[in-house]
C-alpha positions in Angstrom: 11.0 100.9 114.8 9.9 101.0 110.7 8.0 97.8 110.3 6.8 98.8 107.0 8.8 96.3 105.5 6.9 93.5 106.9 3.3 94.7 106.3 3.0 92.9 103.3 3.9 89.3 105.0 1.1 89.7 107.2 -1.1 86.6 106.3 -4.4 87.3 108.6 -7.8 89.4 107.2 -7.4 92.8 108.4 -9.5 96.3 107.8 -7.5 99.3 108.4 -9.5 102.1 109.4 -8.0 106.1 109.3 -9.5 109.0 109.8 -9.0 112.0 107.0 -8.2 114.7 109.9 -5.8 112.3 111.8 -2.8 114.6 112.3 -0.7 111.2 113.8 -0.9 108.5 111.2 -1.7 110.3 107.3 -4.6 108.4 106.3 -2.7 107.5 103.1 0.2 105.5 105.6 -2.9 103.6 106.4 -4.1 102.7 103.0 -0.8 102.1 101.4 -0.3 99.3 104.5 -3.8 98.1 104.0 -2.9 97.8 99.9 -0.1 96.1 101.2 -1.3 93.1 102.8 -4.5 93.0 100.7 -7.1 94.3 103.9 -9.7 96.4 103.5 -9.6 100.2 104.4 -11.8 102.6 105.2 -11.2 106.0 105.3 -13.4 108.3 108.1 -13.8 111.5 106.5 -14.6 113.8 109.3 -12.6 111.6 111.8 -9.5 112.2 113.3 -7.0 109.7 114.9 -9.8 108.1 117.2 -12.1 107.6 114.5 -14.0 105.5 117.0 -15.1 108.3 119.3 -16.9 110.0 117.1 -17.6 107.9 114.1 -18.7 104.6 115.7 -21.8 103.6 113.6 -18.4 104.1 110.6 -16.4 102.1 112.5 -18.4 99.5 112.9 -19.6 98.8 109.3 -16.7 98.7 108.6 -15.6 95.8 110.9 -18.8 93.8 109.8 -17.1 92.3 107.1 -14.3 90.9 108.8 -16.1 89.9 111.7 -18.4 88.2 109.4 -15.2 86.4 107.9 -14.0 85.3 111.2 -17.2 84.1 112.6 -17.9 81.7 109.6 
């Protein structure tokens, strides 16, 4: 199913996170979707579609800000 077409209604804060060497999801889907709904993005350069495995301490600053935002 294309849900592209109802990225941009999405109302909550959201950081989109996409690693460079992801082979499944271009990082570019990822920061067109995030340019969409007004989120951040972050993209891992050495990372591939689990960014998280190798590229925590990346990952994680990246969240800060929006767990910061939903903890105030």
């Amino acid at each position: 199913v294309d849900l592209r077409g109802r990225v941009a209604g999405l109302t909550q804060p959201s950081t989109w996170i996409a690693g460079a060497r992801d082979r499944l999801v271009p990082w570019a889907a990822m920061a067109w979707a995030a340019e969409q709904c007004e989120g951040a993005f972050t993209r891992v350069e050495h990372a591939g579609h689990a960014a998280f495995l190798g590229f925590a301490e990346t990952v994680v600053a990246a969240l800060q800000p929006l767990l910061q935002e939903a903890a105030a």
